[in-house]
C-alpha positions in Angstrom: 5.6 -37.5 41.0 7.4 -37.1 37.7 8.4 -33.6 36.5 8.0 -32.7 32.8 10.9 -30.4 31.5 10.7 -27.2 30.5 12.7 -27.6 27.7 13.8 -30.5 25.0 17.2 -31.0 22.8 16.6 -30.6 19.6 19.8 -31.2 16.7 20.6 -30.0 13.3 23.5 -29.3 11.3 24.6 -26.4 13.7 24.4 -28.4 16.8 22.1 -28.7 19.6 19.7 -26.4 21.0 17.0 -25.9 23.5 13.2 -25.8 22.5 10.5 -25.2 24.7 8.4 -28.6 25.7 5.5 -26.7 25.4 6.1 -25.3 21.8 4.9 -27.8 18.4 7.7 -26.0 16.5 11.3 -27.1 16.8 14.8 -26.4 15.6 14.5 -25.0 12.5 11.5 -22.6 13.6 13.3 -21.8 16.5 16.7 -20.7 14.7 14.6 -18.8 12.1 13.0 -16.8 14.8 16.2 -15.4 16.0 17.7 -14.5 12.6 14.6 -12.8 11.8 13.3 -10.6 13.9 11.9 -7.9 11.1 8.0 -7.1 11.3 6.9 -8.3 14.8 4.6 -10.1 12.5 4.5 -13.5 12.8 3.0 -16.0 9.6 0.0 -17.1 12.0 -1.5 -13.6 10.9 -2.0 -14.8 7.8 -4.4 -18.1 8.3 -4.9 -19.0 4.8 -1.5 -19.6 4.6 -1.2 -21.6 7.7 -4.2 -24.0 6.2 -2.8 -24.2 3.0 0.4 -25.9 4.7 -1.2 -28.0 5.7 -3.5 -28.9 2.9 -0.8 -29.5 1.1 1.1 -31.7 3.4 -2.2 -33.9 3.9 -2.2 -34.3 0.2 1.8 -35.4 -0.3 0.9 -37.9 2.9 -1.9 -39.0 0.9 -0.2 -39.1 -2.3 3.3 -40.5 -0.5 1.1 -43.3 0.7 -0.9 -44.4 -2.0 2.6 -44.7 -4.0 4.0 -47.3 -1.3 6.4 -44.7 0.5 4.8 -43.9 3.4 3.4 -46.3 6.1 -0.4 -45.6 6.7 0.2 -45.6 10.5 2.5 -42.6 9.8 0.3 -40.9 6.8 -3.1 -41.0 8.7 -1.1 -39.2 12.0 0.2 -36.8 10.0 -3.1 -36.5 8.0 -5.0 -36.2 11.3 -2.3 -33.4 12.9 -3.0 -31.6 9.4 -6.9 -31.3 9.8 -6.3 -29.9 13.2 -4.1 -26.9 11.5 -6.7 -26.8 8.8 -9.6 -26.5 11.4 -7.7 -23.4 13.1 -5.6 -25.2 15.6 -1.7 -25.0 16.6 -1.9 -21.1 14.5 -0.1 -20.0 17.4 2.9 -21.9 16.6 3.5 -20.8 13.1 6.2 -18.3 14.6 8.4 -17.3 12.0 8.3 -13.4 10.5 6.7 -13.2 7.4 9.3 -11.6 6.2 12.4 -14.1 6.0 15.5 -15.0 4.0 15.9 -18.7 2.3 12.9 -18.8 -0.2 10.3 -19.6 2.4 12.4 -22.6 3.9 11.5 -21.3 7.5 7.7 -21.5 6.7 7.9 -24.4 5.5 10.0 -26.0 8.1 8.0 -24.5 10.9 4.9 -26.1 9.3 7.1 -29.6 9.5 8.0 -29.1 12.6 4.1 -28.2 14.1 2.9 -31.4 12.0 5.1 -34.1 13.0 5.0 -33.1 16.6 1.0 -33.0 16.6 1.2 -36.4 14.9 3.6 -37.8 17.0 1.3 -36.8 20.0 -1.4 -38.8 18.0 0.9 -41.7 18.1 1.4 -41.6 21.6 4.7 -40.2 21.5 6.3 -37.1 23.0 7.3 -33.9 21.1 10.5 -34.4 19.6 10.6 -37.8 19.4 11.4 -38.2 15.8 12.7 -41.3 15.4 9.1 -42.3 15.0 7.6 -39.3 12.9 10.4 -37.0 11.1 9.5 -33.2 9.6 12.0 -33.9 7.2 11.8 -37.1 6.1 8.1 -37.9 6.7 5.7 -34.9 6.8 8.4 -33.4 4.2 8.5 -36.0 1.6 8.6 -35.8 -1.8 8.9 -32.4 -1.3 11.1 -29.2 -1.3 10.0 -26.0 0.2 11.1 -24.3 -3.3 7.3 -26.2 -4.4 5.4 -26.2 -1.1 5.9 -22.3 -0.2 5.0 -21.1 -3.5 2.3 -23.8 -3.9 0.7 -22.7 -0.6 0.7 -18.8 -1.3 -1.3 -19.9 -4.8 -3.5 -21.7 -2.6 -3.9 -18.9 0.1 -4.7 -16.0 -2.6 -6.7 -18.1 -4.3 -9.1 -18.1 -1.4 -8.4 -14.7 -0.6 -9.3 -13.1 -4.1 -12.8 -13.9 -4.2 -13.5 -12.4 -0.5 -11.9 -10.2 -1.8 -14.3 -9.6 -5.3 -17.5 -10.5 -2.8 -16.2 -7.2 -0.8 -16.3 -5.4 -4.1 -19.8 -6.5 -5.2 -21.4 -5.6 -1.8 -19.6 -2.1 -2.4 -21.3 -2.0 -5.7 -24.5 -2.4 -5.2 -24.0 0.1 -2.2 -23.3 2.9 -5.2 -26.1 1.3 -7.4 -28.5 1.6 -4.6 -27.4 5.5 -4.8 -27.4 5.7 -8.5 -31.4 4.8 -8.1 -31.6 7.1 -5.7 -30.4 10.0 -7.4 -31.5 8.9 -11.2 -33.8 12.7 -11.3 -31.6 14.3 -9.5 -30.1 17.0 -12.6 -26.3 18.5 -12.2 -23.2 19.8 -14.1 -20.9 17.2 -14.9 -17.1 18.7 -15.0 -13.7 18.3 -17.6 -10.6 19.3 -15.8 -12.6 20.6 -13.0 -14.3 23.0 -15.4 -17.9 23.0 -16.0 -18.9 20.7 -18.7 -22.4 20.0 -19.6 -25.3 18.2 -17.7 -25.7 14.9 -16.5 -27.5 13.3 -13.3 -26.1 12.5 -9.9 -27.3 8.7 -10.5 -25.6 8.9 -13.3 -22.1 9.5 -11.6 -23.0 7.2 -9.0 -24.1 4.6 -11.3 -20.2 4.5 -12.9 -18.5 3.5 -9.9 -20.5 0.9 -9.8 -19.5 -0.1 -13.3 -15.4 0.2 -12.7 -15.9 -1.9 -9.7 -17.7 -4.5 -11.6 -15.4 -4.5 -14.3 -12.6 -5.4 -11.4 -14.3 -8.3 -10.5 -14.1 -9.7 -13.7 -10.3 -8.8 -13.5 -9.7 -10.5 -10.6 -11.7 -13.6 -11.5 -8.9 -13.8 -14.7 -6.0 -13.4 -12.4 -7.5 -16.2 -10.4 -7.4 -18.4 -12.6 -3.4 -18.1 -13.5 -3.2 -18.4 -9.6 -4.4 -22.3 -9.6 -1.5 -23.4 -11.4 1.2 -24.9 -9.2 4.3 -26.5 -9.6 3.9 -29.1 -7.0 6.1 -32.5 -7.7 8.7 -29.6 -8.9 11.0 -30.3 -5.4 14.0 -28.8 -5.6 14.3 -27.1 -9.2 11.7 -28.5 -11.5 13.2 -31.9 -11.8 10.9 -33.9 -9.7 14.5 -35.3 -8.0 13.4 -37.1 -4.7 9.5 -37.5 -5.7 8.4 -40.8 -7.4 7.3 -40.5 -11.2 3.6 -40.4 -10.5 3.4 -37.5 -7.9 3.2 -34.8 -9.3 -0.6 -35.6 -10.9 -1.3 -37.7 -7.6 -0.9 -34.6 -5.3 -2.4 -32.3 -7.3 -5.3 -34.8 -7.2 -5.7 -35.2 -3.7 -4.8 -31.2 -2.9 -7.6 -30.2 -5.1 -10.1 -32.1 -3.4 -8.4 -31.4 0.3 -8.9 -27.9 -0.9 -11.5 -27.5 -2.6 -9.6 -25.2 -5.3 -9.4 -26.5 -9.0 -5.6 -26.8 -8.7 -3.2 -27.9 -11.9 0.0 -28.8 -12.6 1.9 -26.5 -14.2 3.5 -27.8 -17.8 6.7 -27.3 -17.1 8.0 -27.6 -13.8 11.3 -26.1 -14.0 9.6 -22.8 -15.7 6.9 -22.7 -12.8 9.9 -23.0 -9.9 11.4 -19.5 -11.1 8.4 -17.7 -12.6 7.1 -15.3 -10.3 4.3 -14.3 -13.8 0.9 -15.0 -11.8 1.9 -13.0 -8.7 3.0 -9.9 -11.2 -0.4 -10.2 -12.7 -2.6 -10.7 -9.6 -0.8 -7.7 -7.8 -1.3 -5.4 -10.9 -5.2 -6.5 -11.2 -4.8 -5.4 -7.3 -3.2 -1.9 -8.4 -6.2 -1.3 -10.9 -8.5 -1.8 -8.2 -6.6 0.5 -5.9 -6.2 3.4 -8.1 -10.0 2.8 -9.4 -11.1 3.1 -5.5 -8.8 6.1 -4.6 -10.1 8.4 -7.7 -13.7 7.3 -6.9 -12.7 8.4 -3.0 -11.1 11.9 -4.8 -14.0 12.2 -6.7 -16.5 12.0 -2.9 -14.2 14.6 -1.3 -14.4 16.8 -3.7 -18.5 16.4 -4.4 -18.7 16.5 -0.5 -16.4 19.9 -0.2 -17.5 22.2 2.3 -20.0 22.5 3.6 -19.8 26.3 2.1 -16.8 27.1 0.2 -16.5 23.7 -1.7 -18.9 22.2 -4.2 -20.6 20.6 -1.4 -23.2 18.7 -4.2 -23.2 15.6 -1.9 -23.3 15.4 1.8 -21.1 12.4 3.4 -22.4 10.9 6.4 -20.6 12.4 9.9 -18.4 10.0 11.5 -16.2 11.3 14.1 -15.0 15.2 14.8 -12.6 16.6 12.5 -10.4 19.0 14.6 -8.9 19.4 17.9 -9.3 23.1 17.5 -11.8 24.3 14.5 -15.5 23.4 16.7 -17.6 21.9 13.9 -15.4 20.4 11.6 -16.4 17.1 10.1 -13.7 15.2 7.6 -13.8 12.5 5.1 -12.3 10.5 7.1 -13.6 7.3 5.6 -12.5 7.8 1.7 -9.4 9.5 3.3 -8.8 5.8 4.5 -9.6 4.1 1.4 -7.1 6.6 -0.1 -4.4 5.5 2.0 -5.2 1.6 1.5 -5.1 2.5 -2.2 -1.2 4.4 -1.6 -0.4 1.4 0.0 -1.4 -1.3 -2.6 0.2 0.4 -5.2 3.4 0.3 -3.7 2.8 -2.8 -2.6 2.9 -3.8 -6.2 5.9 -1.6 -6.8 7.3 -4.2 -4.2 6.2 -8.0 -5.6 7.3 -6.1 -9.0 11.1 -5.7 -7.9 11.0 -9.3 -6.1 9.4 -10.7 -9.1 12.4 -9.7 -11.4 15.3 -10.6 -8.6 15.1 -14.1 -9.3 17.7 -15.4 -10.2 18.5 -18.8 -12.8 16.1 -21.7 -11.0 14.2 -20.2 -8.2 13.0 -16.9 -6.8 14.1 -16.2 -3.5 11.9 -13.2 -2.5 8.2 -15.2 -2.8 8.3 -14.1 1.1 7.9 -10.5 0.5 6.0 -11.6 -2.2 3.2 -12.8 -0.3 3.2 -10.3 2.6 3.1 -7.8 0.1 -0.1 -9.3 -1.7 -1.9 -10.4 1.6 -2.0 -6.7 2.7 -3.5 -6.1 -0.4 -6.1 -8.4 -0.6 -6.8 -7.9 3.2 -6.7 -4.1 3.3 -8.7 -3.6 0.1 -11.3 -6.1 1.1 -11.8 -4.0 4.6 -11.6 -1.1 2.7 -14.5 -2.0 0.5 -16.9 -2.8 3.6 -16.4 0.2 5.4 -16.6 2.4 2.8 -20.0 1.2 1.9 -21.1 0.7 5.2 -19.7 4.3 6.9 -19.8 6.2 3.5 -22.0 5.5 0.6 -24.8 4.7 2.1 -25.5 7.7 4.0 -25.0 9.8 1.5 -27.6 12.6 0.2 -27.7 14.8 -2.2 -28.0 18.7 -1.9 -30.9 18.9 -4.1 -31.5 22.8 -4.5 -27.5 23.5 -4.8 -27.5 21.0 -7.5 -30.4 22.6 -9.4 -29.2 25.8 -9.1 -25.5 25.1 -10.7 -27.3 23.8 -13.3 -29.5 26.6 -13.9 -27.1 29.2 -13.7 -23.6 27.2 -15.7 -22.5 28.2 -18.9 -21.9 25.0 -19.6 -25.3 24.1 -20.6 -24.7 26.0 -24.3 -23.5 22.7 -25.7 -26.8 21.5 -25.4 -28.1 23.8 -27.7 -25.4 24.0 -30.0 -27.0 21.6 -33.0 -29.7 23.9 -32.7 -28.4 27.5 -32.4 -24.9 26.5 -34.3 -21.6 26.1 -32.9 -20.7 30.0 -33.6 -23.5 31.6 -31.9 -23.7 29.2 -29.2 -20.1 30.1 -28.5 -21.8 34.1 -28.5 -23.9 33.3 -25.9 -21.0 31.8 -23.9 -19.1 34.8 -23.7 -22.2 37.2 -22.9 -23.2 35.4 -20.5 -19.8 35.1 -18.9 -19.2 38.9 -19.3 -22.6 39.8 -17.9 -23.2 37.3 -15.4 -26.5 36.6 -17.1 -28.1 33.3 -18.1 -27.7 31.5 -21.1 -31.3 31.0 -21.5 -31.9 34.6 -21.1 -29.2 35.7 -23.6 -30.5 33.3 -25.8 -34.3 34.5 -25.6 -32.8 38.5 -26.1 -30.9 37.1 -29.0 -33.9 35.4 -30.4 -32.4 32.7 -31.5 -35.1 30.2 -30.1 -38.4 30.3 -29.2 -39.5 29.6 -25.3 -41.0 26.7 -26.0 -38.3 25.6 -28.1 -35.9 26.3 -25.4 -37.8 24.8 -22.6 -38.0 21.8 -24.8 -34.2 21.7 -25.2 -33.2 22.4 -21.9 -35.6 19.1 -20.3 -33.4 16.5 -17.9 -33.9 13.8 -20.4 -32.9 16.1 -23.4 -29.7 17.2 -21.3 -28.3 13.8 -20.0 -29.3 11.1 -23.1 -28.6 11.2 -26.9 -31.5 12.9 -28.5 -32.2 13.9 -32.3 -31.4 17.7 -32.7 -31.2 20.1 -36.6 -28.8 22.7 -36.9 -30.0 25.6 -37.8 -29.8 26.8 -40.6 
């Protein structure tokens, strides 16, 4: 009975080590792993990646082939080993931190290394064996990991952006399903937390909607900066290594591998060192973030309470609120969404910094780069969900509170200022301030309007749309 060994001898330029038989990954991976041990986190948690590796290493075999480089014995394993990483499989291998020194080079080499071993098993070979299928020179050709890494995150985000913008939209129409909701329902809209004039709870409800909207559209522009790659670059720009024609060729055959519109940067050499499209999609990520936190502000402070707050809106109860006050319910679902939103923007402070400490022909901080963006995508996307899930929409309205702030607010002189004047108007202000009385009343004792006339002025639709007023004269 033969005995298969634990371990096999793997070589590179530091010499010989021991790599698990078991594992797909090899030298390289295994080296990395040890240098850095950082964020427990390991680049399997970040699948799109993963499948754009290999999407993009099916399309240089392709490409590699169809030039005359690469034997199609060899291109179709390592095609076949690809589509088994793209379906899902091997993810566990993909060991190396997210966070890493050397550009990406560990990503990229533990993607070689999980390839060529899956297709040398698809030749009938043993892991290891790479006399007959090399990560270097065979899954790896034509290419440097200073065009596959930074290729691949394009690739990943792209993806990841518009789950990200469906997320938004079914957050939308969570709020535009309120704003229906509460189209008749009459309130006091607020300036610098001061009571301003009227306006309608749909109303409020019907803006978010609007910013998130308006995000979307954002996003969809920063995607399409994201499709531009600088595959064919290799090392610095220069194409050195890849034939004439690859550069078009695999962007060809990644764009239909992937399904995502890819195209070759102009200038190769620019697109190796420019970290521009990241910049942009992580500050379109910002705006969505600080968007989401002041709409989350904006339901704490509507939900305040329940009886020394505004408490105009009541937020659906989700879990108790104190280990010692009985009764307490928080906001804990916006407070989460706040948090996300702290997150993001620093995250942005982040891929800002790594973005401008590139230096001369390449960047070598793309890997905190993209663990700073996926967290953004991933956490606002979840963040969107459960807020309109566990939030928005069970919330109601506190329909006699509501009436009654607008009834009894000041604030509701300025809709009868182009009729009354600005001067008097600002009168009735103060009396009614300094005797706790309404304005309507002051306004009737003052005769400065008739009931009717008042009643007229003081309508819903008169108080919360443009309407045709005289001064008086």
């Amino acid at each position: 009975m033969t005995t298969t060994p634990a371990t096999r001898s793997e070589h590179d330029l530091l010499g010989d080590r021991d790599v698990p038989q078991s594992a797909y990954y090899g030298v390289h991976t295994l080296r990395a792993v040890e240098n850095f041990p950082i964020t427990g986190t390991p680049i399997a948690h970040y699948p799109d990646l993963i499948r754009a590796l290999a999407e993009i290493k099916m399309a240089a075999a392709r490409t590699n082939a169809e030039l005359g480089l690469l034997s199609s014995e060899r291109m179709e394993a390592i095609v076949a080993a690809c589509r088994d990483v793209q379906g899902g499989k091997l993810h566990d291998h993909f060991v190396v931190d997210v966070i890493q020194g050397g550009a990406g080079t560990s990503t990229n080499m533990n993607a070689n290394e999980v390839i060529a071993n899956r297709a040398l098993e698809i030749l009938g070979h043993q892991r290891g064996e790479y006399r007959y299928l090399h990560p270097n020179e065979h899954v790896n050709m034509s290419q440097s990991t200073n065009d596959v890494y930074p290729s691949a995150l394009k690739l990943a985000t792209y993806h990841s952006i518009f789950r990200l913008v469906e997320a938004m939209a079914y957050l939308r129409a969570a709020f535009q399903r309120k704003a229906v909701e509460f189209r008749d329902v009459l309130k006091m809209g607020r300036t610098q937390l001061q009571d301003a004039v009227p306006m309608t709870l749909g109303q409020e409800f019907s803006t978010y909607a609007v910013m998130l909207a308006e995000d979307e559209e954002r996003l969809k522009e920063a995607a399409l900066l994201i499709r531009e790659i600088n595959l064919g670059a290799t090392a610095i720009g220069t194409g050195i290594t890849a034939h004439p024609d690859y550069a078009p060729l695999v962007c060809r055959h990644l764009a239909e591998i992937s399904g995502v519109p890819v195209v070759t940067a102009p200038n190769l050499i620019e697109a190796t060192q420019d970290c521009g499209s990241f910049v942009q999609l992580s500050g379109v990520l910002k705006r969505v973030a600080v968007k989401l936190s002041k709409v989350c502000n904006d339901l704490r402070l509507l939900s305040s309470g329940p009886r020394a707050g505004l408490g105009e809106i009541n937020l659906p109860p989700r879990q108790a609120g104190s280990s010692i006050m009985p009764g307490k319910v928080n906001p804990v679902i916006p407070e989460v969404v706040n948090q996300i939103a702290f997150e993001v923007i620093g995250n942005d402070m982040t891929v800002t910094f790594a973005a401008e400490a590139g230096q001369l022909q390449l960047n070598a901080f793309e890997p905190i780069i993209a663990h700073s963006l996926f967290k953004s995508i991933t956490h606002l996307r979840q963040g969107c969900l459960v807020l309109a899930d566990r939030c928005v929409d069970g919330i109601t309205a506190n329909h006699e509170h509501l009436a009654a702030s607008v009834r009894d607010s000041i604030g509701i002189v300025t809709a009868l200022n182009p009729i009354i004047g600005y001067a008097n108007a600002t009168e009735v202000a103060a009396e009614a301030h300094r005797s706790g009385k309404g304005v309507a009343e002051v306004v009737l004792a003052r005769g400065l309007m008739t009931a009717e006339a008042l009643t007229e002025a003081l309508r819903p639709e008169t108080l919360t749309q443009p309407t045709l007023s005289t001064l008086a004269s």
